[in-house]
C-alpha positions in Angstrom: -54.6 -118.7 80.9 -51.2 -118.1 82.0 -49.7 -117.7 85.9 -46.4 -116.0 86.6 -45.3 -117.4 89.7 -42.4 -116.0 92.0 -40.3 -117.7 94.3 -39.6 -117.0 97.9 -36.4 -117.2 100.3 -34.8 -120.4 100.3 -34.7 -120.4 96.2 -31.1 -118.4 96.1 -27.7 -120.7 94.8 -24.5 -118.9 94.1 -24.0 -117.7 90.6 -27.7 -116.7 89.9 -28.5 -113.7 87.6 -24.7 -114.1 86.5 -26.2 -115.0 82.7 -28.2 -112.5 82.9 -25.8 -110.2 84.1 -23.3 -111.0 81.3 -25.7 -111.4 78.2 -28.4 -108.2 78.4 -27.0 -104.5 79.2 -30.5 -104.0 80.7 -30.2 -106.5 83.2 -26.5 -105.0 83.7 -27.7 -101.5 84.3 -30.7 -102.6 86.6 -28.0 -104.6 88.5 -25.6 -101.9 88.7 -28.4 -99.5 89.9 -29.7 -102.4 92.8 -25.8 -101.9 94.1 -26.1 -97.9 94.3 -29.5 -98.7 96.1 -28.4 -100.8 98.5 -24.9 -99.6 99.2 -22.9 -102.8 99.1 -22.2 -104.7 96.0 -25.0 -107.2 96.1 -23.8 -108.6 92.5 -20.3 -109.9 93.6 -21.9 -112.2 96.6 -24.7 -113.4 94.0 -22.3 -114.1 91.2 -19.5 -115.3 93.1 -19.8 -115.1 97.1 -20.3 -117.9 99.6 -23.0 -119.7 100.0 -23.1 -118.2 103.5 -22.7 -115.0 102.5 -26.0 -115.8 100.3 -27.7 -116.9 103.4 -27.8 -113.5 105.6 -31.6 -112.4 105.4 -30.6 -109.2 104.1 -28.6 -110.5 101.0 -31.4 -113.2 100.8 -34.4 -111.0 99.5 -32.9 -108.7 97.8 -31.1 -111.0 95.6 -33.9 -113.6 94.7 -36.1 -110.3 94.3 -33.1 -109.0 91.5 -33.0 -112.3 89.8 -36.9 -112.9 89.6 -37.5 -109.3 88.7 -34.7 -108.3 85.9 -35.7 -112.0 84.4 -39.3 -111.1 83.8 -38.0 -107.5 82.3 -35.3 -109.2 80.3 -38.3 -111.3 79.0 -39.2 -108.0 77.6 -42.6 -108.8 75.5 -43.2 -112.4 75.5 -43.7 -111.7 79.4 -47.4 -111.7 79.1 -48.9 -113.0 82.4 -52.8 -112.9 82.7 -52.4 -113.3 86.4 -49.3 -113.4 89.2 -48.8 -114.6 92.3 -45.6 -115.0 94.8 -44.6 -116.9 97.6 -44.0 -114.5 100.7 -41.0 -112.7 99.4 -42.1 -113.3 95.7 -45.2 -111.1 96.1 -42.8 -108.2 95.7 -41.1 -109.7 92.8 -44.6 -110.2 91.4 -45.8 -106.3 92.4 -43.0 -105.1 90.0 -43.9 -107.2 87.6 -47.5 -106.7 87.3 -46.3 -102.8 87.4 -47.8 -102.4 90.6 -44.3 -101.2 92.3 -41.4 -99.4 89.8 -38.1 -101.1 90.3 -36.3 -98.5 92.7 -39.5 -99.2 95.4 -39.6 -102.7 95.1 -36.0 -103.3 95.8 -35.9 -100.5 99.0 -38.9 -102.2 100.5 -37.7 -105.4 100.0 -34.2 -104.4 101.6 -36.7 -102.8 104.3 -38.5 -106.1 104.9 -35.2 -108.0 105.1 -33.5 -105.7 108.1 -37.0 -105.6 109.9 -37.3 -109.5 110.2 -33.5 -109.9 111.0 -34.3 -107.3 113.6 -37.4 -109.2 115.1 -35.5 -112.2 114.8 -33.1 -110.9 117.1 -35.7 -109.5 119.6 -36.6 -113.3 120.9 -35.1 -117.0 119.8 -38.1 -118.3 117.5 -38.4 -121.0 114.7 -39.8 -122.6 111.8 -40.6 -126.4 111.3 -42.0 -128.1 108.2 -44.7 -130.8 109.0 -45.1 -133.3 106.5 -48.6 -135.9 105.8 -51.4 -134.4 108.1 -53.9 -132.7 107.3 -54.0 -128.9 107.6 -56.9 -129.4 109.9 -55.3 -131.7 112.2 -52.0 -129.3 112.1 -53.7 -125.8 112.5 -55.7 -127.9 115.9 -52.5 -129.2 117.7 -51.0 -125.6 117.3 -53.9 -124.0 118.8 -53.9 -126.5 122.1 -50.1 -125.8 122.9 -48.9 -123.1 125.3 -46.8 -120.4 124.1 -46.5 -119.0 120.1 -46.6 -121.6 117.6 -48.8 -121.0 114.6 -49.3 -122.4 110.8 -47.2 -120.2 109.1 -47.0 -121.9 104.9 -49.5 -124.2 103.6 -47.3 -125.1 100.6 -49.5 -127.8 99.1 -51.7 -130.3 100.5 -49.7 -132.5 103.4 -46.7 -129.7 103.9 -47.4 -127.1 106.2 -44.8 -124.8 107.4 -45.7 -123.7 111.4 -43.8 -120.8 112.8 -43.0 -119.5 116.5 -41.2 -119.8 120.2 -38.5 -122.3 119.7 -40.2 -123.9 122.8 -43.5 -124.2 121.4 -42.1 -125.4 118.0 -40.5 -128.2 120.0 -43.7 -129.2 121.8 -45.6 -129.0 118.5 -43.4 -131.1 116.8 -43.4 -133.8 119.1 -47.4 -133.8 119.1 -47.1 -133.8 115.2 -45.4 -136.8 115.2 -48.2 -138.3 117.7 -50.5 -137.8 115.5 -49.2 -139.7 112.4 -47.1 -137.0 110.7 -44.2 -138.7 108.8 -41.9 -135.9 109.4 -41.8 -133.2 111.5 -38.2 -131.0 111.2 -36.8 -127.8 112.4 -36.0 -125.6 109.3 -32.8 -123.7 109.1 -34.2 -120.0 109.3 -32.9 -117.5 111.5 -36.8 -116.9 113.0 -40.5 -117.2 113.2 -41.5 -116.0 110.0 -44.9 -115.0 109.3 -46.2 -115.4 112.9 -47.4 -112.6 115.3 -43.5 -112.4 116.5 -42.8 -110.6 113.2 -45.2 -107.7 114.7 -42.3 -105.5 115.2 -41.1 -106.0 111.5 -44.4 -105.7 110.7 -45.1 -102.5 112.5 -41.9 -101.0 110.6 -42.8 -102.2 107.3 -46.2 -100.9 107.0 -44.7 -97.0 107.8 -42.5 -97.8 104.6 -45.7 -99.1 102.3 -47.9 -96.3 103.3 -45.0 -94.1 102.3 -44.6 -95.9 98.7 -46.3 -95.1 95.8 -48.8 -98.2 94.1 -49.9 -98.3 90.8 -52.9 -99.7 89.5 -51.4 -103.5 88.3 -51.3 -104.6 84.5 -53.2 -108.1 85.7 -54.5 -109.3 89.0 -52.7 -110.5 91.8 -53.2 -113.5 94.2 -52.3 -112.2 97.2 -51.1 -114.8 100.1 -53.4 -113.3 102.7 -56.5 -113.6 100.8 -55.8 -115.9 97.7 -57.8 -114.4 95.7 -57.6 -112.0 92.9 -56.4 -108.3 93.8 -56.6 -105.2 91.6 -56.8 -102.3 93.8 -53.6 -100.6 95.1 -54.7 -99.8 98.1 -56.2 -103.1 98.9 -52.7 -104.9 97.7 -50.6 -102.7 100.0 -53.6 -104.0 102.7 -52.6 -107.4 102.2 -48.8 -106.6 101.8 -48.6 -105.4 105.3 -50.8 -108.1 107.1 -48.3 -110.7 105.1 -45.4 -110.2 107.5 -47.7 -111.9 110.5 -50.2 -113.6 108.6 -49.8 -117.2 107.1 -48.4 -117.7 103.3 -51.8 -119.3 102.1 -50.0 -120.8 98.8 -52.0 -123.9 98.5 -55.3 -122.1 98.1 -54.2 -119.4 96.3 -52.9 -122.2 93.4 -56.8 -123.7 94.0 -57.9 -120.6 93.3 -56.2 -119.4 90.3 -56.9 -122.6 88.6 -60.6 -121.7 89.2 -60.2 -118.9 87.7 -59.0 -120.4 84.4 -55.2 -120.8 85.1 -53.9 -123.9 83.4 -50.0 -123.0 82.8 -47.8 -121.9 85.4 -44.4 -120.2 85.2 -41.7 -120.4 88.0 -39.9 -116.6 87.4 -36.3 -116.7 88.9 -33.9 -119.1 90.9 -35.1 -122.5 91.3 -37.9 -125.2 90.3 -40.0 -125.2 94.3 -43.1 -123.9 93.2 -43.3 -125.9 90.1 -42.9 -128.5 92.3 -45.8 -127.3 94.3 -48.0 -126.5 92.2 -47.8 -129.9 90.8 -49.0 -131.2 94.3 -51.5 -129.2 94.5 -53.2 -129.8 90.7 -51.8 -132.2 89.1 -53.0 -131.3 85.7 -51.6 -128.0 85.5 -48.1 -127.4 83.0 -45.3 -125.7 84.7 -41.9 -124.2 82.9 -39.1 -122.0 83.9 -38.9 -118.6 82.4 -36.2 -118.8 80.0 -34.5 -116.3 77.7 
């Protein structure tokens, strides 16, 4: 069986989508109509902007959303995924392709997310640190014994976990990390405490605009990052979509768990080769591609 997989922020490079852009109208109009949606020209800082530029949460999402997303309908019928899954952002990417979410949605919600968590971001100085060789256990135990917010926030694959939270707490944890054994234990360069409890406020904002969207029933399940486990129901995905805002990405068991359920080829859909990467780590046997025209 095959997985489509979707990347998350962190993924974006200048010049992405710009093939796309310049060899399919389709992918033209669709990136035409993500400009009129958004109100700024979103194409001219993916195709030829700064880096910087790239780096602003709000031109983040969106963009890795529009490459991942006009990819898999460029793909047009050889995109034939028996299951999806994404990696925090990528979930949206994933709910447009699995036809759960129709273009327009995915990309205002998306834009939504973005301003909500560079909002909450701005509300109180948080972090992110990745913590490299312990054990998840050992991780999610020295979080809980600190003072203040710091939580597991990304189990990526077995002996990488991303925690999330107070910049003070972070610190702390970080230094007890290290205690412990961990080979590395680094601050990331992200402007907050993603997918913690201080995304609450972006959380709180988010949900109004879900409830407010329309789901569809999806073409194939979804591996939510909440639950990991397959998802059909519309109403249970939009569930999962608004706890995933304060909730931890569960990526490592949600890779266990679609390989249980007979996936044995995985396909990384827009910028980048991380997940392939992951996935790797977490079974070594599976194959992993690119999606390529």
């Amino acid at each position: 069986m095959k997985a489509y997989i979707f990347p998350g922020q962190g993924a974006q490079f200048v010049g992405m989508g710009l093939d796309l852009y310049e060899n399919h109208s389709e992918a033209q109009d669709l990136f035409e109509k993500a400009n009129e949606i958004l109100g700024f020209s979103i194409t001219d800082i993916m195709f030829e902007g700064t880096a910087e530029d790239l780096k602003q949460t709000k031109v983040t999402q969106p963009a890795i959303f529009l490459h991942s997303v006009i990819l898999s309908k460029v793909l047009g019928g050889s995109f034939k995924p028996d299951m999806v899954a994404g990696h925090s952002l990528g979930e949206f990417s994933a709910l447009v392709a699995n036809g759960t979410l129709n273009f327009e949605d995915g990309l205002k919600l998306v834009s939504q997310r973005a301003l909500a968590m560079q909002k909450a971001c701005e509300l109180q100085p948080s972090t992110m640190a990745a913590v490299l060789g312990l054990e998840d256990e050992v991780v999610e135990k020295l979080c809980a014994e600190i003072d203040g917010i710091v939580v597991p926030a990304n189990y990526n694959c077995p002996g990488q976990l991303v925690i999330s939270g107070e910049v003070d707490a972070v610190n702390i944890a970080c230094e007890k990390m290290k205690e412990a054994g961990a080979k590395r234990a680094l601050l990331l360069p992200v402007g907050g405490a993603f997918h913690s409890p201080l995304m609450e406020p972006a959380r709180e904002e988010l949900a109004a605009a879900i409830e407010a969207t329309a789901f569809k029933s999806p073409s194939c399940p979804i591996y939510q990052n909440v639950t990991t486990t397959a998802v059909s129901n519309a109403e249970e995905i939009k569930k999962n979509l608004i706890l995933q805002l304060t909730a931890p990405v569960k990526w490592t068991q949600s890779v266990q768990q679609m390989v249980k359920d007979g996936a044995a080829e995985f396909v990384e859909v827009g910028p980048g080769k991380v997940l392939q990467g992951l996935v790797k780590k977490i079974h070594r046997e599976a194959e992993t591609s690119s999606a390529e025209i």
